[in-house]
N, C-alpha and C positions, 0 to 999 in steps of 0.2 A: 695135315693136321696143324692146324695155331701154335701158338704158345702162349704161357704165362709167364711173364719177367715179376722175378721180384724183386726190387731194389730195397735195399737199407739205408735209413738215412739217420743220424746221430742227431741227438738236439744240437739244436745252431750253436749256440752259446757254443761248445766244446768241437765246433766243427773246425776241420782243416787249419790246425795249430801250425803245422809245418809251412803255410803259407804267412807267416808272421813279417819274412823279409820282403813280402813285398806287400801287404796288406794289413791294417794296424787290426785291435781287436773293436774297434768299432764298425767297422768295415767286413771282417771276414763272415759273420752271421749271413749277411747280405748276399756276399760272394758266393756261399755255400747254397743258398734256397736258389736263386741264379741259375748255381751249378744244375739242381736238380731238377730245375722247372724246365730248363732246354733240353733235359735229358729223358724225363719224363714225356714232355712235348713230342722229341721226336721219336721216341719211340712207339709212341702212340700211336703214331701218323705212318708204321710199319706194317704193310701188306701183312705181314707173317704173325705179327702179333693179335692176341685176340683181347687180352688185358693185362693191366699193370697193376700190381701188389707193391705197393709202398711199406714198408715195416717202418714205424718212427713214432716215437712218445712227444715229438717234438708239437704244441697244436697249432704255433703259426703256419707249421711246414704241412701238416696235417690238413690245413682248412685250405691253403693254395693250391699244393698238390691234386687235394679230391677236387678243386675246381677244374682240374685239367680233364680229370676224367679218369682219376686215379684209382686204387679202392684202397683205401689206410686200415692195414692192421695194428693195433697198439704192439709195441717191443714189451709184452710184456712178462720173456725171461730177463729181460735188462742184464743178460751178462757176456756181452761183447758181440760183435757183429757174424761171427759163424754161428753163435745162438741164436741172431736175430732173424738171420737167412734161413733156417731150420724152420723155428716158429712158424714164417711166412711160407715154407715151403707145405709144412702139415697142414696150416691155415685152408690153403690153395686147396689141397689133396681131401682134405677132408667134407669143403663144401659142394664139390662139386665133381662128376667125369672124367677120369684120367687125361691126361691134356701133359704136353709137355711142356717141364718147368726151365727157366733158364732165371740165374742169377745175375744182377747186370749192377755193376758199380755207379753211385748217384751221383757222382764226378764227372761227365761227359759231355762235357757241352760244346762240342764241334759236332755231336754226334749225328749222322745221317742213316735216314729211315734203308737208304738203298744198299746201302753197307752193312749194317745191319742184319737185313734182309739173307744179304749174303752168306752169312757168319751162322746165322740159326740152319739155313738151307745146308751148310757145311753139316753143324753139329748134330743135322737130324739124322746123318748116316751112321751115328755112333749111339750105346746105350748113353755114355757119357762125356763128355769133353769141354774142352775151355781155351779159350782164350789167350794168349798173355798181353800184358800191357807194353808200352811204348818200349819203356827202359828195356823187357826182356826179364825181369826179375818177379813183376808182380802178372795177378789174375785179373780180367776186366770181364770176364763172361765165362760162367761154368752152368754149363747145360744136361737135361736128363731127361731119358727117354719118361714114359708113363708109368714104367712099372720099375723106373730105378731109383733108389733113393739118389737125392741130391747133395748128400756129404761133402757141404764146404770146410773149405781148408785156407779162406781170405788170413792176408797178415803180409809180415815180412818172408821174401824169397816161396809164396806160395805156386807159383810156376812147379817148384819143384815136389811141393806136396802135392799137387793137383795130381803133377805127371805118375808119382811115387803111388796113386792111391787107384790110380789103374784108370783115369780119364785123358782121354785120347787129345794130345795136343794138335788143334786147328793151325796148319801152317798155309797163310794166306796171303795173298799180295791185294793191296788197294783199297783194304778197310782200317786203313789208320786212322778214323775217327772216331772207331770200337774201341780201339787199342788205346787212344788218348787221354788218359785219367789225369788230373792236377791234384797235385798233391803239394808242389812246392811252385817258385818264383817261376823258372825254367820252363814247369810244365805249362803252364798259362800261356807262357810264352808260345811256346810250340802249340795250344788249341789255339789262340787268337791269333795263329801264320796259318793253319789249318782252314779259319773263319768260325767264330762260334754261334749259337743261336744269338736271338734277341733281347734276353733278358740276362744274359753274360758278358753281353755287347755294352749294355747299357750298365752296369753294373760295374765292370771292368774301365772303363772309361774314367768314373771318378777316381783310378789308380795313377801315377806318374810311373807308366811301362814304357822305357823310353823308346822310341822309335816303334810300338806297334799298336798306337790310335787308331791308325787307316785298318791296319786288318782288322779289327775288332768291327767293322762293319758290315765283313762280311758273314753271307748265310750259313748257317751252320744246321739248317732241317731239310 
C-alpha cells in the first residue's frame, strides 16, 4: 500500500528564524521554499509514495509547490503546526480510501527517494511510528497505519512525545537524509556535506558558508 506524506509548510516571511546566523531576512524566504521544493521533489520521485499534501496559507509556496505535483491544502485552523498536520491529515482521510498517512517535515533538502523509501517500508510494520531527526531530540517523519489516527506531537524535544504517546521509534542506519532537518546554521551545514537537491544548491550558494560551496553541488534526489 502507498502512502500520503503530508508536509506543513509556514508562510515564508516567518519561516526558519533560527537560521538568522547564517541567512539575513531577505534571504531566508528563499532558503525556505528551497527547502521544500527539494523536499517535495524528492519525495515525489519515492516508489512508496502515492501523493504529497502540502498544508500552507503561504500562495507563493502554494503556486510552486502545486507545480511540482503537489496538492495544497489551505492551513486553515492557523493555529500552529500539530494543527496544521491534523487538518491535512482529515483532509487526506476524508477525500478519499484509507491509505497510509505519514507526516514529513518541509526542511529536507538532502533528502533521497531511496531512503525514504526505506523509513515508510520500516513504518509500515507498526500502527504508528516516527522518525527522529539528526540531533536525536526532534521528529522528521511520524507515520499511521489507515485506521490509526495520526496524533502529531511536532515542537521541542518531540522524540519524546512521539515515543510517550505510544508510536513505535524507527531505529535505522543509512537514512540520514530523512533524518536531516535545518533549522539552524550547523544543520545546513551537515545537508550541503550530505549533498542537497537543486533548488537548495542554488539557493544556498548566495550564502558565505565557508568551506562548503563544492558540496552544495552535489545531488540530493
Amino acid at each position: 500500500m502507498q502512502w500520503t506524506l503530508v508536509i506543513p509548510l509556514k508562510p515564508l516571511a516567518r519561516a526558519k528564524s533560527r537560521l538568522s546566523d547564517t541567512a539575513h531576512d531577505g534571504v531566508r524566504p528563499g532558503l525556505a521554499l528551497a527547502f521544500a521544493q527539494d523536499t517535495v521533489a524528492a519525495a515525489l520521485a519515492c516508489p512508496a509514495v502515492a501523493d504529497v499534501v502540502v498544508v500552507t496559507d503561504d500562495p507563493l509556496a502554494g503556486r510552486e509547490l502545486a507545480a511540482l505535483g503537489a496538492r495544497i491544502v489551505p492551513d486553515s485552523p492557523r493555529a500552529g503546526l500539530n494543527a496544521a498536520l491534523a487538518h491535512g491529515a482529515a483532509a487526506v482521510r476524508a477525500a478519499g480510501p484509507a491509505r497510509r498517512l505519514a507526516a514529513l517535515n518541509a526542511d529536507l533538502p538532502a533528502l533521497r527517494p531511496a531512503e525514504l523509501t526505506r523509513v515508510l517500508d520500516a513504518a509500515a510494520e507498526f500502527p504508528r511510528a516516527f522518525l527522529a531527526d539528526a540531533a536525536g531530540i526532534g521528529t522528521t517523519l511520524l507515520a499511521a497505519a489507515p485506521d490509526q489516527e495520526l496524533r502529531p506531537a511536532f515542537g521541542t524535544a518531540s522524540r519524546i512525545r512521539h515515543r510517550e504517546s505510544g508510536a513505535v521509534e524507527l531505529r535505522l542506519d543509512a537514512v540520514l537524509s530523512v533524518r536531516q532537518d535545518v533549522d539552524t546554521g550547523d544543520d545546513l551545514r551537515a545537508a550541503l556535506a550530505l549533498g542537497v537537491g537543486p533548488r537548495t544548491a542554488r539557493a544556498a550558494a548566495r550564502l558565505l558558508v565557508p568551506g562548503q560551496q563544492g558540496a552544495a553541488d552535489g545531488p540530493g534526489q
